[in-house]
C-alpha positions as CSV (number, residue, x, y, z in Angstrom):
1,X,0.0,0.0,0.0
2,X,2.9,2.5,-1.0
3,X,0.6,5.6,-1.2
4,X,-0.4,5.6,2.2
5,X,2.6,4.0,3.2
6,X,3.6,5.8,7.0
7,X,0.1,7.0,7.1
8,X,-0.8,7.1,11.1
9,X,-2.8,10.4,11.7
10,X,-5.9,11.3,10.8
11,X,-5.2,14.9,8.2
12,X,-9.0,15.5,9.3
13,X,-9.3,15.4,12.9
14,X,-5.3,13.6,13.8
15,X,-6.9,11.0,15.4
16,X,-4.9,7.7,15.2
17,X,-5.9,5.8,12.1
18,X,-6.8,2.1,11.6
19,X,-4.9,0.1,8.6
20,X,-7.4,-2.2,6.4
21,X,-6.9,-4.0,3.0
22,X,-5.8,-1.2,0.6
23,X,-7.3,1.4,3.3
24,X,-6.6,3.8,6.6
25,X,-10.1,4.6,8.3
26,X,-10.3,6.8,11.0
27,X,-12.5,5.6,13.6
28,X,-13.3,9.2,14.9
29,X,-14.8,11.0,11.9
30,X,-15.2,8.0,9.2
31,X,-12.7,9.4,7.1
32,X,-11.9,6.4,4.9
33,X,-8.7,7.1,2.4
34,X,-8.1,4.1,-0.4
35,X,-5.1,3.4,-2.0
36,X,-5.1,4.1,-5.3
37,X,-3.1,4.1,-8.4
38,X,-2.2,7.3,-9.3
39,X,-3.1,8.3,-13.4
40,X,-0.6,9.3,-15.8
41,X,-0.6,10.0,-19.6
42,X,2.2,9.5,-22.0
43,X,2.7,10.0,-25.9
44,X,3.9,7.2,-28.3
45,X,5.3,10.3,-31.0
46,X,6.3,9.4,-34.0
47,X,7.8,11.5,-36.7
48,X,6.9,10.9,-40.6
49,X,10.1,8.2,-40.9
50,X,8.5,5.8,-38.2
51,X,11.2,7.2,-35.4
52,X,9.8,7.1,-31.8
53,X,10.5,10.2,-29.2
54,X,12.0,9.3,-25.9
55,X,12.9,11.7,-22.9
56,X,15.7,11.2,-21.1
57,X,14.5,11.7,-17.4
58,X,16.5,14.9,-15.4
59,X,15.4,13.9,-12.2
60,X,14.8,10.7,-9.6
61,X,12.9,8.4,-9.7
62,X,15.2,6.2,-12.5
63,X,17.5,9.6,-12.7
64,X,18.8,9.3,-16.0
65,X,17.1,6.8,-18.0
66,X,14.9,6.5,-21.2
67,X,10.8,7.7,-20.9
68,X,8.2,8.1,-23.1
69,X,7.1,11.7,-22.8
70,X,4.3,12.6,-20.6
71,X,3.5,12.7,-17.0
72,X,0.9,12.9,-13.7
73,X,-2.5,14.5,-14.4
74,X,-3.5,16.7,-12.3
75,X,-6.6,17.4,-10.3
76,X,-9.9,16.9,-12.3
77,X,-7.8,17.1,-15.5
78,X,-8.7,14.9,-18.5
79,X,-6.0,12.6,-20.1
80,X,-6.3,14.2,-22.8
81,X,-5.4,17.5,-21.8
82,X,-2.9,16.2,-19.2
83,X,-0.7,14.3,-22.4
84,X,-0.7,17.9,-24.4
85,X,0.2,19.5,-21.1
86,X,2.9,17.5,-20.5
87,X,4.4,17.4,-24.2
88,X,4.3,21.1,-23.8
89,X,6.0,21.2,-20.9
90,X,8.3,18.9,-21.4
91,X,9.1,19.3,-25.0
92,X,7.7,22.7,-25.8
93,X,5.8,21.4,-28.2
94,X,1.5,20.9,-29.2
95,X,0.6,17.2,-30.2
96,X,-2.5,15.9,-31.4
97,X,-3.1,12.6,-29.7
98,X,-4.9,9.7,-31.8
99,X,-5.4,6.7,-30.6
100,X,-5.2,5.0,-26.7
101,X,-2.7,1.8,-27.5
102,X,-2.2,0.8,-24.2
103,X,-3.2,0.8,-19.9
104,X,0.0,-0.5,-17.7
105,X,0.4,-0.6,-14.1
106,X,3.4,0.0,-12.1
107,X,5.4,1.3,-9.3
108,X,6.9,5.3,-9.4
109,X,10.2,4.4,-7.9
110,X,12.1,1.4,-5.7
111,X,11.5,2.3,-2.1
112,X,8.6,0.9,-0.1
113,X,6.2,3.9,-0.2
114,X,6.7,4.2,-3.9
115,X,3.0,4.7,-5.5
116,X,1.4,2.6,-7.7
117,X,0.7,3.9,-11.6
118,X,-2.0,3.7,-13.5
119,X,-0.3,4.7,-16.9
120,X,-2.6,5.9,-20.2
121,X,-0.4,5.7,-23.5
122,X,-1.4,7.6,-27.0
123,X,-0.2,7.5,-30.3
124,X,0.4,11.1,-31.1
125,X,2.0,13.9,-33.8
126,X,3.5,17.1,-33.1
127,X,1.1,20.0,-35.0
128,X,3.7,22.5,-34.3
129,X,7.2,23.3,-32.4
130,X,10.2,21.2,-32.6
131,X,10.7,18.9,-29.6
132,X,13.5,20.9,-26.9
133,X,13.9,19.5,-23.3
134,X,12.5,21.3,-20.9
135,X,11.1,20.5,-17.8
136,X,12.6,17.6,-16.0
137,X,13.7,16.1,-19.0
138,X,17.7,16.4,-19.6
139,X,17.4,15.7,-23.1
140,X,15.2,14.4,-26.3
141,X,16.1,11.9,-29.1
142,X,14.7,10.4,-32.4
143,X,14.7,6.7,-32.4
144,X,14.3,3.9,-34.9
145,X,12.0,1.1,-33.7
146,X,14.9,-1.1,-34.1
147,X,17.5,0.8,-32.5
148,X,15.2,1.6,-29.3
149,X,17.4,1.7,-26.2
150,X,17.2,-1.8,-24.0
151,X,15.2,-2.3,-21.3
152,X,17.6,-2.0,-18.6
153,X,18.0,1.8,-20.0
154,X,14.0,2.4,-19.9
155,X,13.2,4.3,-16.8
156,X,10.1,1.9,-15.7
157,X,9.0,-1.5,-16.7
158,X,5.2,-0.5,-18.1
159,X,7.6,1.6,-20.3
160,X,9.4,-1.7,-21.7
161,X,6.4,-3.3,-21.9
162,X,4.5,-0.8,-24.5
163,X,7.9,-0.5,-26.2
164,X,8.2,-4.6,-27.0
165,X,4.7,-4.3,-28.2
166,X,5.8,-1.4,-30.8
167,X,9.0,-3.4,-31.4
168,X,7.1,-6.7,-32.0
169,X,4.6,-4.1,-34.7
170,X,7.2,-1.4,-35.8
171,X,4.9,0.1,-38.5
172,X,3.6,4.0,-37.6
173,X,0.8,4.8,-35.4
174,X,0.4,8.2,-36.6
């Protein structure tokens, strides 16, 4: 239960809580918190050769290694809007997304109270800019499907997955 991993007060009323199968309940006020996977939305770009867009990540966790671009919604924020955000911010550019290829699980990191990702994949093009890190990406690249970087330099394993699907299908998605 990583997200409320360390969880012992109540944020309501800080009464003591009460730890239940994928829950903390407060027995004072009822508050009842669940864990939950926390959403994400990420963009499968691909230029008009076939080459895929990765992000190197600038910042922990997996410091360093190959993403697809994209990131945490926010608040009441629809995929949608949160993939454009996020190619925006993190490669100053405007996509269109097309088509939802794929829903992975995983975990945001190594430690024990890492959270558990629910992660929302598009296909996507770029309608205008040219892709420039930004953000807490330390750099961008252009990759042939069969020159993709190997899985021990992919930043998280949902990201592997979705990447042997593309290598197993290499033609474009966009």
């Amino acid at each position: 239960m990583g997200m409320l991993s360390g969880w012992r007060w109540c944020p309501r009323c800080r009464s003591g809580l009460e730890e239940g199968e994928g829950k903390v309940t407060c027995p004072e006020c009822g508050l009842v918190i669940y864990a939950n996977s926390e959403p994400t939305a990420s963009a499968l770009v691909r230029d008009g050769d076939g080459n895929l867009l990765l992000a190197r990540r600038g910042a922990e966790p997996e410091l360093g290694k190959w993403d697809l671009p994209g990131g945490f919604l926010e608040e009441g924020e629809h995929p949608l809007d949160a993939v454009k955000r996020e190619l925006r911010e993190e490669a100053g550019v405007e996509i269109e997304p097309l088509e939802l290829v794929a829903i992975e699980t995983d975990v945001y990191g190594n430690d024990d109270g890492a959270p558990w990702t629910l992660n929302l994949y598009w296909t996507a093009r770029i309608v205008s800019g040219e892709p420039e890190p930004a953000d807490d990406v330390s750099e961008l690249r252009w990759f042939a499907v069969d020159e993709l970087p190997p899985d021990d330099e992919l930043a998280f394993d949902n990201v592997a997955r979705v990447l042997g699907r593309l290598r197993r299908s290499p033609g474009p998605s966009s």
